[in-house]
C-alpha positions as CSV (number, residue, x, y, z in Angstrom):
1,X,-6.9,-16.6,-2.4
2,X,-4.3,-16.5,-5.3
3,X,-1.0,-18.6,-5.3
4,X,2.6,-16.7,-5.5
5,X,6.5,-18.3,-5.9
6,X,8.8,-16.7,-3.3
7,X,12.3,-15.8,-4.5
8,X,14.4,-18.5,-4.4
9,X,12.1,-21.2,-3.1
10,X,11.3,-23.3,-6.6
11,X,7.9,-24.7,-5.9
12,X,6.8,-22.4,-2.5
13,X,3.7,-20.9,-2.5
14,X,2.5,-18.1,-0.6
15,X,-1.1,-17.7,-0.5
16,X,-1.8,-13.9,-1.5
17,X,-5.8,-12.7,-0.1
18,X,-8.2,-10.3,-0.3
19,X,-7.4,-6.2,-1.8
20,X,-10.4,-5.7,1.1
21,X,-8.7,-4.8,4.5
22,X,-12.0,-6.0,6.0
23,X,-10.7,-9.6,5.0
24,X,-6.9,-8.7,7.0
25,X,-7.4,-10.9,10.1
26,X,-8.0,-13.8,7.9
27,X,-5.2,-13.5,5.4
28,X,-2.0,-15.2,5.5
29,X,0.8,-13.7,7.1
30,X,3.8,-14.7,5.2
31,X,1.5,-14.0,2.1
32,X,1.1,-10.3,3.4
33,X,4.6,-9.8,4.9
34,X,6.7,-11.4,1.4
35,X,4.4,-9.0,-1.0
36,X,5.2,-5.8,1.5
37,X,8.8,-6.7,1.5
38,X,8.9,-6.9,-2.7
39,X,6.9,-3.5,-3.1
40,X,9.3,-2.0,-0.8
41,X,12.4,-2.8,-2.7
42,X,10.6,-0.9,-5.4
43,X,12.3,2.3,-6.7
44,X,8.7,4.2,-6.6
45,X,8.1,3.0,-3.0
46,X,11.3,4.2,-2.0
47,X,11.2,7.6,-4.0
48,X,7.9,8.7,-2.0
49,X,8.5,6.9,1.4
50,X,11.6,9.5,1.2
51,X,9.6,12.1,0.3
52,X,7.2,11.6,2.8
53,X,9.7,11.9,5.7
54,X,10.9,15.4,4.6
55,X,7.4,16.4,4.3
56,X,6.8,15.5,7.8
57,X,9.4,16.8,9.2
58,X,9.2,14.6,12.5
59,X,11.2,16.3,15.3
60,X,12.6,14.0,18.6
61,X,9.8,13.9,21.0
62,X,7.0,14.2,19.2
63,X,4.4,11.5,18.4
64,X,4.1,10.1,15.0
65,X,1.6,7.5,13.9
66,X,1.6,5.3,10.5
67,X,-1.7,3.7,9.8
68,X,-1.5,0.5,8.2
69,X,1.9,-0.1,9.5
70,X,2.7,-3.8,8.1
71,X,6.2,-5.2,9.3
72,X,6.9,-1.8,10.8
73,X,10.2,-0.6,9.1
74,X,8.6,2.8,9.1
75,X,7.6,3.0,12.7
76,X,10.8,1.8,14.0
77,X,12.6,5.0,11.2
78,X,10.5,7.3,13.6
79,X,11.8,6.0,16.6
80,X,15.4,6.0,15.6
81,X,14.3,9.4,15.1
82,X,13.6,9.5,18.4
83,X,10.2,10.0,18.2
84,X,7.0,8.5,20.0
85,X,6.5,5.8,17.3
86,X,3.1,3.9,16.7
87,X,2.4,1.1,14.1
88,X,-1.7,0.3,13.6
89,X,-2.1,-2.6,12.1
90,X,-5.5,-5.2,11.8
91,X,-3.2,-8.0,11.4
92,X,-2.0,-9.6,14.5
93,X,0.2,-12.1,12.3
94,X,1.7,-8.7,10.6
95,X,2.0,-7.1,14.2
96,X,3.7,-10.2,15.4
97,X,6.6,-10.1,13.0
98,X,6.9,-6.3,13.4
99,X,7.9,-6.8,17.0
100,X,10.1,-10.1,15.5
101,X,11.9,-7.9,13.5
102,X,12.7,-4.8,15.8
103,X,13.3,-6.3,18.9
104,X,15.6,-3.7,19.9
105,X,13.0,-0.8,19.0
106,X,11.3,1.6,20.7
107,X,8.4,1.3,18.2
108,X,4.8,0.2,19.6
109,X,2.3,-1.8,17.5
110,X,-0.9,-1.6,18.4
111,X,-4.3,-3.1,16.7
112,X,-6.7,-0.6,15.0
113,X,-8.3,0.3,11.9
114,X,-7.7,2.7,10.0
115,X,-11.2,4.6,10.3
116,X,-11.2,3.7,14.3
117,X,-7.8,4.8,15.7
118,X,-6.9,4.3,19.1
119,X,-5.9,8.2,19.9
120,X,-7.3,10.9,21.3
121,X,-8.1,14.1,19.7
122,X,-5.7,16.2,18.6
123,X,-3.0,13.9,20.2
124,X,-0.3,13.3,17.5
125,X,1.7,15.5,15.6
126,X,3.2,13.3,12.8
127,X,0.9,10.9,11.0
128,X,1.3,8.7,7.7
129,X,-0.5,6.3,5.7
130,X,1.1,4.5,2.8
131,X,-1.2,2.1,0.2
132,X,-4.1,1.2,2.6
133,X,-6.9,3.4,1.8
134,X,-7.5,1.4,-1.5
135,X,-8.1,-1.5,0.4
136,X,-10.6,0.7,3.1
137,X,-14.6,1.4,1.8
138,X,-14.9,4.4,3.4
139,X,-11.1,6.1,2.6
140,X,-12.6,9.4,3.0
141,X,-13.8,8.7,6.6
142,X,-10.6,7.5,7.2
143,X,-8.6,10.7,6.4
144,X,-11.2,12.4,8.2
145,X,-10.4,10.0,11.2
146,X,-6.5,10.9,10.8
147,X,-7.1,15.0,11.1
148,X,-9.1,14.4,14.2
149,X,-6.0,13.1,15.9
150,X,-3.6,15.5,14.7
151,X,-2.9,18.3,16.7
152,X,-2.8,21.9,15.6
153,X,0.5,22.0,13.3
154,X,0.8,18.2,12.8
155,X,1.8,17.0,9.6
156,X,0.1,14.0,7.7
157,X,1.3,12.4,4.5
158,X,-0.9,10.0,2.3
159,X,0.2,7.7,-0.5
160,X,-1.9,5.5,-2.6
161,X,-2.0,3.9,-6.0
162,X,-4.5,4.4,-8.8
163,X,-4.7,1.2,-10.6
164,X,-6.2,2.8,-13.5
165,X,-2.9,3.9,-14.4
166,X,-1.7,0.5,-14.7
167,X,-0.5,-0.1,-18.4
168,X,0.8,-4.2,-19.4
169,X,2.6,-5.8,-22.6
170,X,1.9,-7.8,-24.1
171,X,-1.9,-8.6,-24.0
172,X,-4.6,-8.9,-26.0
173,X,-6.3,-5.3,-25.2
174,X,-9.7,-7.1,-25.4
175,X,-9.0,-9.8,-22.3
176,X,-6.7,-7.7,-20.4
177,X,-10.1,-4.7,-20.5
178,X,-12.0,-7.4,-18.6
179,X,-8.9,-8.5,-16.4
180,X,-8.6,-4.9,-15.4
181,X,-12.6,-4.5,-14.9
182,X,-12.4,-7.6,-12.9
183,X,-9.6,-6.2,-10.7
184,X,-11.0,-2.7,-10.3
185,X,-14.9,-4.4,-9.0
186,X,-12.8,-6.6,-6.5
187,X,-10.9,-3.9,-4.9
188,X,-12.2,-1.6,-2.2
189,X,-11.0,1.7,-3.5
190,X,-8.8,1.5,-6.6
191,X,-8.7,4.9,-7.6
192,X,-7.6,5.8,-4.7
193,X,-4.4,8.2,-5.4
194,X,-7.0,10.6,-7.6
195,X,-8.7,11.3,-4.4
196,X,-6.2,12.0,-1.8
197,X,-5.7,15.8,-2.3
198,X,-9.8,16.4,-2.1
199,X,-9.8,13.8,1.1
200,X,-7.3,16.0,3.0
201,X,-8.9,18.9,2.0
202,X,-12.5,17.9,2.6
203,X,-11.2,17.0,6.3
204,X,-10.1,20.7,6.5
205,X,-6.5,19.8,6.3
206,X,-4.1,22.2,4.3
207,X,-2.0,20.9,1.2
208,X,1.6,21.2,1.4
209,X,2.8,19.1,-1.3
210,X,2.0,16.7,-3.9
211,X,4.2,13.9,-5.4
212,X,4.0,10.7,-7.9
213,X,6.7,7.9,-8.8
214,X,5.6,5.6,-11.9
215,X,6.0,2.2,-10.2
216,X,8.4,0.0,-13.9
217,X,8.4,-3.4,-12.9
218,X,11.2,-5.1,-13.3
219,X,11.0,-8.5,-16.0
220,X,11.0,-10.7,-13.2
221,X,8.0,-9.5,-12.6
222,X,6.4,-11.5,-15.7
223,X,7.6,-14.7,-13.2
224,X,6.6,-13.3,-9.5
225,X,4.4,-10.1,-8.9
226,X,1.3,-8.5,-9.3
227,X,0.9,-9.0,-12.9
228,X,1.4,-13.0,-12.6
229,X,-1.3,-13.2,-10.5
230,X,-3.6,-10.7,-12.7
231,X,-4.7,-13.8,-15.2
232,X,-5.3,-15.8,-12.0
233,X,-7.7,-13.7,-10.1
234,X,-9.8,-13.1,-13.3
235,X,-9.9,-16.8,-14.4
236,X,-10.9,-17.0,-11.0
237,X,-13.5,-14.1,-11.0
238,X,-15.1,-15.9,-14.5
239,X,-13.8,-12.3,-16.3
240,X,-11.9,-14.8,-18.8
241,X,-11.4,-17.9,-20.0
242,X,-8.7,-20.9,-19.0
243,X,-7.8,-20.7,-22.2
244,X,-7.4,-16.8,-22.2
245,X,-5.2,-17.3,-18.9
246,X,-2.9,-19.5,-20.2
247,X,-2.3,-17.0,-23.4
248,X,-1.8,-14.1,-21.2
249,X,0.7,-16.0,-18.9
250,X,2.6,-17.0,-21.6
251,X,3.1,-13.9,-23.2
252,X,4.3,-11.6,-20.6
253,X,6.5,-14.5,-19.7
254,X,7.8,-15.1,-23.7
255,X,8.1,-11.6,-23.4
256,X,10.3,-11.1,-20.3
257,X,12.5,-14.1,-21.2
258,X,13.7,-11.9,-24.2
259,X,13.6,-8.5,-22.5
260,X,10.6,-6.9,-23.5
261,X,7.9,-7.1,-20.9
262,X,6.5,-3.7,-19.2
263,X,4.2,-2.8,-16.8
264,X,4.4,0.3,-15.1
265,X,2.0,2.3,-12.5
266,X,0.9,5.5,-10.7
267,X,1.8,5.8,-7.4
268,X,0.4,9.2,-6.2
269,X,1.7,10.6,-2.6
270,X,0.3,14.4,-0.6
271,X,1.2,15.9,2.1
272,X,-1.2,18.9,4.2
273,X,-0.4,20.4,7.4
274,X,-3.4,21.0,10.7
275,X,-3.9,24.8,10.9
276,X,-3.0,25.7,14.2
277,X,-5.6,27.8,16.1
278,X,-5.8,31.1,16.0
């Protein structure tokens, strides 16, 4: 587990687990539900989450599904679409505050993994998935999993990261090469938004649409985020030294303190459509 500062709370720490969603039922919930609430105030979050709902398209009545639904603000935007709307989520602490935060919703949340969904074939017409297959081991058995549900002329929409793409200054490029390495061999499937269009299509889906948003973190994010916890995790992993971690730290932090801290990142989204039987 890695240690995080919440906003506003000098000293608080939220413990921050696993990039394995194997390892979801034991991570902590405020961890999880504090990181899903920053990436969402992200620019890039918010450019394809739009995009995703005009690919889909969901009309009142039908039945859409996100997969990997977290605190649930997407499921309960399909049911003020009216829609049938259903949140999986492995958590149950992530479930829980779902339902705490939309009482008044129509939205259900139900447990379920993402290559196991609780849903009978060819039962939903709208289905999305946002940054969870590169945390899954088998992502293309997943997207296979997600056509089988969707009926003939359902839409499905998949974003994911590739955090290959990710690009940090300043660091020396020798020890941030083996904090990226050590990163990339912890996580399930961190390439994952290269591989979405060929997952869709090898689940005989058709493509519809394909978007990106580069993901600029802000310099706060030098103090709280992602790359604060990078140094962390590889001092952690034995990928570099104390020393090494310290340096890093510092310099993204020197760095932000006078403006000039970066780190940006690939967020790839795609959208195919269920042929409908002839």
């Amino acid at each position: 587990m890695t240690e995080m500062t919440a906003p506003g709370e000098p000293g608080a720490e939220i413990q921050i687990g696993s990039f394995k969603i194997a390892d979801a039922a034991q991570s902590d919930t405020a961890g999880m539900a504090f990181v899903l609430d920053q990436m969402a105030l992200r620019p890039a979050v918010q450019t394809l989450k739009a995009w995703a709902l005009e690919q889909l398209a969901p009309v009142a009545g039908e039945t859409a599904v996100d997969v990997g639904s977290g605190t649930g603000e997407d499921v309960a935007a399909f049911a003020e679409l009216g829609l049938r709307a259903i949140g999986v989520e492995p958590s149950a602490g992530l479930r829980a505050e779902a339902v705490r935060r939309w009482p008044d919703s129509k939205a259900e949340f139900v447990d379920g993994l993402s290559d196991k969904l609780p849903f009978d074939d060819e039962s939903v017409d709208v289905v999305r998935c946002e940054r969870v297959l590169q945390h899954v081991d088998d992502p293309a058995g997943s997207v296979r999993e997600m056509a089988r549900i969707l009926r003939p002329g359902g839409r499905i929409v998949l974003i994911d990261t590739d955090w290959q793409t990710a690009i940090v200054h300043p660091a020396d490029p020798e020890v941030l090469q083996r904090m990226v390495a050590s990163f990339l061999a912890e996580a399930a499937n961190p390439y994952s938004g290269r591989l979405l269009r060929g997952q869709l299509a090898d689940a005989g889906l058709e493509i519809i649409g394909e978007s990106a948003s580069t993901w600029l973190e802000p310099q706060s994010g030098a103090h709280q985020g992602f790359v604060s916890m990078m140094h962390v995790r590889a001092q952690q992993s034995g990928a570099i030294t104390a020393a090494e971690a310290e340096a890093f730290a510092q310099g993204i932090v020197e760095a932000a303190d006078r403006g000039a801290f970066h780190l940006s990142l690939t967020m790839y989204a795609v959208s195919a459509v269920k042929a409908p039987v002839a």
